[in-house]
C-alpha positions as CSV (number, residue, x, y, z in Angstrom):
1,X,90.3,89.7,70.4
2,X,92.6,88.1,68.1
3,X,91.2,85.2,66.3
4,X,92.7,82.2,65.2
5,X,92.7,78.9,63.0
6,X,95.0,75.5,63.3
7,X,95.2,74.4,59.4
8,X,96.0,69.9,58.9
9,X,96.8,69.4,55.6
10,X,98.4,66.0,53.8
11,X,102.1,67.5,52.7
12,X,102.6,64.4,51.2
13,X,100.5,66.1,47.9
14,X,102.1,68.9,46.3
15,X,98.2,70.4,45.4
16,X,97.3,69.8,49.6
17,X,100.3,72.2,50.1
18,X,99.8,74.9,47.9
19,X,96.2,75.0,48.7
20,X,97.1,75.1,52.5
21,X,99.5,78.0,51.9
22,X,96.8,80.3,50.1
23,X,94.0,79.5,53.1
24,X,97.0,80.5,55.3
25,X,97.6,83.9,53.8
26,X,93.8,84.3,53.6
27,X,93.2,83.8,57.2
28,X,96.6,85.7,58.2
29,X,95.0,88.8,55.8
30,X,92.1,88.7,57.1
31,X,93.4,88.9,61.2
32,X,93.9,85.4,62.3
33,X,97.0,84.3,64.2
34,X,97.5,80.8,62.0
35,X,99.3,77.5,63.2
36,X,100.4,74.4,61.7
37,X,101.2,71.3,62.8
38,X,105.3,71.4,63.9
39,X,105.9,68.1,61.2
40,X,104.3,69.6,58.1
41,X,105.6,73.1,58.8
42,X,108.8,72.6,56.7
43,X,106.9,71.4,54.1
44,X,104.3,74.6,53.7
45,X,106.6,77.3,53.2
46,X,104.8,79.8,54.8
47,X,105.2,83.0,56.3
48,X,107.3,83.6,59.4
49,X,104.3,84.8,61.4
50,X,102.6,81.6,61.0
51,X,103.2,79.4,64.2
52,X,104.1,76.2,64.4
53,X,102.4,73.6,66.9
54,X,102.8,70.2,68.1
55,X,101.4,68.1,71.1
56,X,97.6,67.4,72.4
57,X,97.7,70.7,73.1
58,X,98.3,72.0,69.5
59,X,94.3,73.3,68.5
60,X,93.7,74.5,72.5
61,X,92.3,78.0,72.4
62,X,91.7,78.3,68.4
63,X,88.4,79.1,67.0
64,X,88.6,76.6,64.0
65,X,90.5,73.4,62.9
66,X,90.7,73.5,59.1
67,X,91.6,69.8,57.9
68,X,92.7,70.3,54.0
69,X,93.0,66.2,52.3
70,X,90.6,63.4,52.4
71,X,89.4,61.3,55.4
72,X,92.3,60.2,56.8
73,X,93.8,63.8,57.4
74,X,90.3,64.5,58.4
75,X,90.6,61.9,61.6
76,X,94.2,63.1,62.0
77,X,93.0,66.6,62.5
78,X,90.1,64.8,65.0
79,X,92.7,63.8,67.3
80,X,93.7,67.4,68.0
81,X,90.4,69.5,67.4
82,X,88.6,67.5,70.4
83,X,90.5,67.9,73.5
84,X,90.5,71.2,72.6
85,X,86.8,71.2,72.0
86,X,87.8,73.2,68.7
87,X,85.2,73.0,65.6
88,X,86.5,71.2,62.9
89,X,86.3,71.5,58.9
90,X,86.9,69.5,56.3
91,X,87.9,70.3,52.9
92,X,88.1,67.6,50.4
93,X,91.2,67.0,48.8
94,X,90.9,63.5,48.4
95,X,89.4,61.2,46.2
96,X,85.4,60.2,48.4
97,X,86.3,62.8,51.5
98,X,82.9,61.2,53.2
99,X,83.4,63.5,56.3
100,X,84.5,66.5,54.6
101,X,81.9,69.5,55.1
102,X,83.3,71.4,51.6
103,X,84.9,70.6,48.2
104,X,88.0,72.1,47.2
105,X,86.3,73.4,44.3
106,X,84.6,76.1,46.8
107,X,87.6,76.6,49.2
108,X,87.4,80.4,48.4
109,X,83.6,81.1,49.6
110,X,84.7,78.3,52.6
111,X,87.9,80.9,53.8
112,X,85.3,83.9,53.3
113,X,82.3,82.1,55.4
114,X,84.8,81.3,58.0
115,X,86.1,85.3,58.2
116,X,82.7,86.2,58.4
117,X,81.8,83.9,60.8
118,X,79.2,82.3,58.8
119,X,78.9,78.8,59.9
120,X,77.2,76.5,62.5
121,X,78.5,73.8,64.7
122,X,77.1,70.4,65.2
123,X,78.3,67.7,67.4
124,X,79.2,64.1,66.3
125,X,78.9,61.1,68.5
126,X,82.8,59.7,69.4
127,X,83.4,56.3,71.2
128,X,85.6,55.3,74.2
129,X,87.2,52.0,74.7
130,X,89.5,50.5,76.5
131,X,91.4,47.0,76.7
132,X,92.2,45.4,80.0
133,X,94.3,41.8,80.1
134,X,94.7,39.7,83.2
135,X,93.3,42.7,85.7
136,X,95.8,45.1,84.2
137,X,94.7,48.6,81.5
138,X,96.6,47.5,77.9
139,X,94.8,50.0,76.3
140,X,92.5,53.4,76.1
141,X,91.6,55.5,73.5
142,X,88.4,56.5,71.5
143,X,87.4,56.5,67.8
144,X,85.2,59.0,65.8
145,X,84.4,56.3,62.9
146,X,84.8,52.9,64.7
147,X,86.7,50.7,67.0
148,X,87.3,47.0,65.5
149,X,89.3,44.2,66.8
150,X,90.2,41.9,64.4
151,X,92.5,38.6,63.9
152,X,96.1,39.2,64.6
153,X,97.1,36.1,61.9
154,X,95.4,35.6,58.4
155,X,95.2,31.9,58.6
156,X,93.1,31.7,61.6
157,X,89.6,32.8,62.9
158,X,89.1,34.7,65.3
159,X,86.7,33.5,68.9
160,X,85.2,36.6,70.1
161,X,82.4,36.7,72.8
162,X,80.2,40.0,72.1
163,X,78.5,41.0,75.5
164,X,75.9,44.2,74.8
165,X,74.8,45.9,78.3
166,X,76.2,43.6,80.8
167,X,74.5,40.4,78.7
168,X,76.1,37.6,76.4
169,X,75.0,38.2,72.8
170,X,76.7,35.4,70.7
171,X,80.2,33.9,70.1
172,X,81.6,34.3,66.9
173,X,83.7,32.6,65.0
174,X,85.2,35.7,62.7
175,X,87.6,38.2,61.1
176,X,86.6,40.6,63.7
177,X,83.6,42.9,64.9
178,X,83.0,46.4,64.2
179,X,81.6,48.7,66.7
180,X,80.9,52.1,64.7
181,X,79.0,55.3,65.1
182,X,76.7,56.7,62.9
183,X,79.1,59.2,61.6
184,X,81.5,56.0,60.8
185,X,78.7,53.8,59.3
186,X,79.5,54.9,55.9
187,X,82.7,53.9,56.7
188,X,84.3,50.5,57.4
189,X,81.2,49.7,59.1
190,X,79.8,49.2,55.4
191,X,82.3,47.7,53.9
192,X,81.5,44.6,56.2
193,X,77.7,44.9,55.8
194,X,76.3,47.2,58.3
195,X,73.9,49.7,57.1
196,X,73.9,53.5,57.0
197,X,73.0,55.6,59.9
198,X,71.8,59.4,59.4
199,X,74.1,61.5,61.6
200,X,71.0,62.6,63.7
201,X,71.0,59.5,65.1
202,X,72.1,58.8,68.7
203,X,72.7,54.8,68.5
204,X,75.6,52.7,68.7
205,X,76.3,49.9,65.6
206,X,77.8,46.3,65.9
207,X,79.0,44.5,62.6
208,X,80.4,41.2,62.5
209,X,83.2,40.7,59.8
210,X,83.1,37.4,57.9
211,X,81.5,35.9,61.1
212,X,81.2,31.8,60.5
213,X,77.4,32.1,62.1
214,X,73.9,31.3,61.4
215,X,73.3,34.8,63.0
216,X,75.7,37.3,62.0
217,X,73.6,40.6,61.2
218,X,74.7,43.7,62.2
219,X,72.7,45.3,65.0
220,X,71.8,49.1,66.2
221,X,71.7,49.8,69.5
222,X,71.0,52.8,72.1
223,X,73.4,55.2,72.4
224,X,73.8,54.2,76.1
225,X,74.9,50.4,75.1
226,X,78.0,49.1,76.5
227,X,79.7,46.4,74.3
228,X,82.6,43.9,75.5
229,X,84.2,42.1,73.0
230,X,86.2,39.3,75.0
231,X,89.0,37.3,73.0
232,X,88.7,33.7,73.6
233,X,91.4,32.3,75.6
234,X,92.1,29.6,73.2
235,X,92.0,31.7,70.1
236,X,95.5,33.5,68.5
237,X,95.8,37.1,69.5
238,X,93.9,39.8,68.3
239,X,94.3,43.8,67.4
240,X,92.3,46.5,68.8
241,X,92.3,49.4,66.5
242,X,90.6,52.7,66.5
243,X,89.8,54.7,63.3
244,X,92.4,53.0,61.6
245,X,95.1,55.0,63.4
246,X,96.1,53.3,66.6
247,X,96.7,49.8,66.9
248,X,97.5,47.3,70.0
249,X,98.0,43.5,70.1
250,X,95.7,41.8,72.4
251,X,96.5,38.6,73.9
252,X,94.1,36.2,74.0
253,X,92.0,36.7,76.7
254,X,91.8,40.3,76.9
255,X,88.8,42.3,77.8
256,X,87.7,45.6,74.9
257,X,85.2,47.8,76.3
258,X,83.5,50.3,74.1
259,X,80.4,52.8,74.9
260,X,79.7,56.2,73.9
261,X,82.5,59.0,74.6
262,X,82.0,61.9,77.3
263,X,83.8,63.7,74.7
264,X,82.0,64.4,71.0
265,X,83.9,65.8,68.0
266,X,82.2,69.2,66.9
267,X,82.1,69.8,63.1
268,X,81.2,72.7,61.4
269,X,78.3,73.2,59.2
270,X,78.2,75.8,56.2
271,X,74.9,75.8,55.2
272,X,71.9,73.1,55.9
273,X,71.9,70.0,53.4
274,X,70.2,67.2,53.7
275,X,72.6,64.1,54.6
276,X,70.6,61.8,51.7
277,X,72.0,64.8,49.3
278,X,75.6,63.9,50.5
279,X,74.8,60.2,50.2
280,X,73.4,60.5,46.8
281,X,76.8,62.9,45.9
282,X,79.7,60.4,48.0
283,X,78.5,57.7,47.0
284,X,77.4,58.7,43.1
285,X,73.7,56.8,43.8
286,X,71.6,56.4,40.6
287,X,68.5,58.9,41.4
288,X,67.4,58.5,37.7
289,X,67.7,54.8,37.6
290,X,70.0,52.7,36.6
291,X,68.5,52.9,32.7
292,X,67.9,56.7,33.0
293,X,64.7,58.5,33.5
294,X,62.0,57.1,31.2
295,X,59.7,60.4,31.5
């Protein structure tokens, strides 16, 4: 049975190319049919065998999705590994890479665990959410990091209603609200306050942004929580956006819906680590102290 591998890569760096190009002749050498997405193929240079993809359809039947940048080629290769149910990998070429399993520094022991079949899978919580205006679907989609909406003009707050599991929560006056996973709680989810969640974690995570409240503290939640986010009729419009990547207006008055997916993203595992060693690493934490270690 032929095997075979879907490489992402950001062409947009000359070093994401050339280390894309030498995976690709490492996996062709070793047996693998290869593929690359149709819009970077031009920019790889790569032999004619290789077999260039495009479409939802692009990672369907492959036994690995190998996304070569930082985060955000790392979500971008997301969008395709998952309908497929493909693993995924990430290989940091970026500056933090947070969801990345492997530095580029070891991409040649990476290509040789992957030929030898040496890695593990795990499965990562995903959201879906969908936007509804005046009876009528605006919007569906789901997020791997988080879904936010947020105000639609810088010069005015945002009236959001918050709803968690059929029930009114508050009304904030805000930027916006947050609804992350753990795997995204390192992510923008931070940034506006919310704390880290282990991966291991099935929950949900609400985060206000700038909310203009006595009560504005992030909250964890089951895993089975539903949250509506309702924009105030009288408020300017708002956007709904979903791992940074796809954006829609919402008039006021629209309806955001957000639970867990039916659908997870599976990423692969190399070898066991413990997530606070990958929290210490990303995020350069000071184990020795801040004034060194004193013994």
């Amino acid at each position: 049975m032929t095997r075979s591998a879907l490489l992402v890569t950001h062409t947009g760096r000359r070093q994401s190319t050339q280390h894309a190009r030498t995976v690709a002749l490492d996996l062709i050498a070793a047996g693998f049919d290869v593929r690359v997405i149709a819009d970077e193929a031009a920019d790889l240079a790569l032999p004619d065998e290789v077999i260039a993809v495009e479409g939802p359809d692009a990672a369907e039947g492959v036994e690995i999705v190998l996304a070569l940048g930082g985060d955000g080629t790392f979500l971008r290769a997301a969008e395709v590994a998952r309908p497929a149910k493909a693993p995924l990998l990430g290989i940091n070429l970026g500056k933090v890479g947070f969801l990345a399993e492997a530095e580029v520094e070891h991409i040649d022991e990476v290509i040789a665990d992957i030929i030898a079949g040496g890695y593990d899978v795990d499965e990562r919580l995903t959201l879906d959410v969908r936007a509804e205006y005046d009876g009528r679907l605006i919007a569906e989609s789901w997020a791997l990091n988080e879904v936010t909406v947020e105000k639609g003009q810088r010069a005015q707050m945002l009236e959001l209603l918050v709803d968690v599991d059929g029930r009114p929560l508050s009304r904030y006056g805000c930027d916006g609200v947050v609804c992350a996973t753990p795997t995204g709680s390192t992510a923008y989810a931070f940034s506006a306050g919310g704390p880290v969640v282990w991966p291991g974690v099935e929950a949900l995570l609400l985060v206000p942004i700038s909310a203009h409240a006595l009560f504005s503290k992030p909250l964890v939640t089951a895993p089975t929580s539903t949250f509506v986010l309702t924009v105030d009729p009288y408020t300017s419009f708002a956007v709904l956006c979903c791992d940074g990547r796809r954006t829609w207006d919402l008039p006021p008055g629209s309806q955001v819906t957000v639970e867990r997916g039916q659908l997870p993203v599976r990423l692969v595992r190399l070898a066991p680590r413990p997530f606070t060693d990958t929290l210490v690493a990303k995020f350069e934490l000071p184990v020795v102290g801040w004034r060194g270690n004193r013994r």
